[in-house]
N, C-alpha and C positions, 0 to 999 in steps of 0.2 A: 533491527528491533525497534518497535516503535509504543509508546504509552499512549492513546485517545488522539489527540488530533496526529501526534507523530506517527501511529498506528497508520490510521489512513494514508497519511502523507509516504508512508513506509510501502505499502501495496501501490500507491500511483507512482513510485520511483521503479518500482520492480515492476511494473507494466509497461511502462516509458520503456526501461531496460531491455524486456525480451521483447517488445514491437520495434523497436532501434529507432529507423526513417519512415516507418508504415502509420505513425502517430499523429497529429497535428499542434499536441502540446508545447512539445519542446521538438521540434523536428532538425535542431542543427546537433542533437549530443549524440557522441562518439564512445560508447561506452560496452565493455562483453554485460549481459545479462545476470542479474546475480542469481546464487545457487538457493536460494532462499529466504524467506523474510519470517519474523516474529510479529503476531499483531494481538496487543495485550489493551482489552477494551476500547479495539478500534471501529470503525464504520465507515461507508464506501459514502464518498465524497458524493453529494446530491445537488450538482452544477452540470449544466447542457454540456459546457466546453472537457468535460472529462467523462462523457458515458463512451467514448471511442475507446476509451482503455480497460472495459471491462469487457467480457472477464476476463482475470488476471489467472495463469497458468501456471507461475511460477509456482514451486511447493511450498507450503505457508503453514505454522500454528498459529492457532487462534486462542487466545487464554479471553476467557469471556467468569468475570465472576458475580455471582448475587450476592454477595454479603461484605461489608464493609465492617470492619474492626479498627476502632479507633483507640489506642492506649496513651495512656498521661503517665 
């Protein structure tokens, strides 16, 4: 589960994941695929060196909100 920039970072871990060795980002990790990811007002990383890893297949929520509520 990831919040805004961890969001994103949360979907390019879980694509790294299920592509394994087929990636170019991190091509030495050794890891099984996770079963899902949380992405709570996240967005897809907009750098040359990570369009390889979209899209991303893993099953994923997306909590995407318009309203901000601020209490004192």
């Amino acid at each position: 589960m990831g919040f805004s920039q961890g969001a994103a970072m949360a979907a390019v871990v879980a694509s790294i994941l299920e592509k394994g060795g087929s990636q170019d980002v991190l091509p030495t990790i050794q890891h099984p695929p996770v079963k899902f990811f949380i992405s709570v007002s996240g967005f897809r990383m907009r750098f040359d060196k990570y369009d390889s890893l979209y899209p991303i297949r893993t099953p994923s929520m997306h909590v995407i909100g318009t309203l901000v509520i601020v209490l004192f």
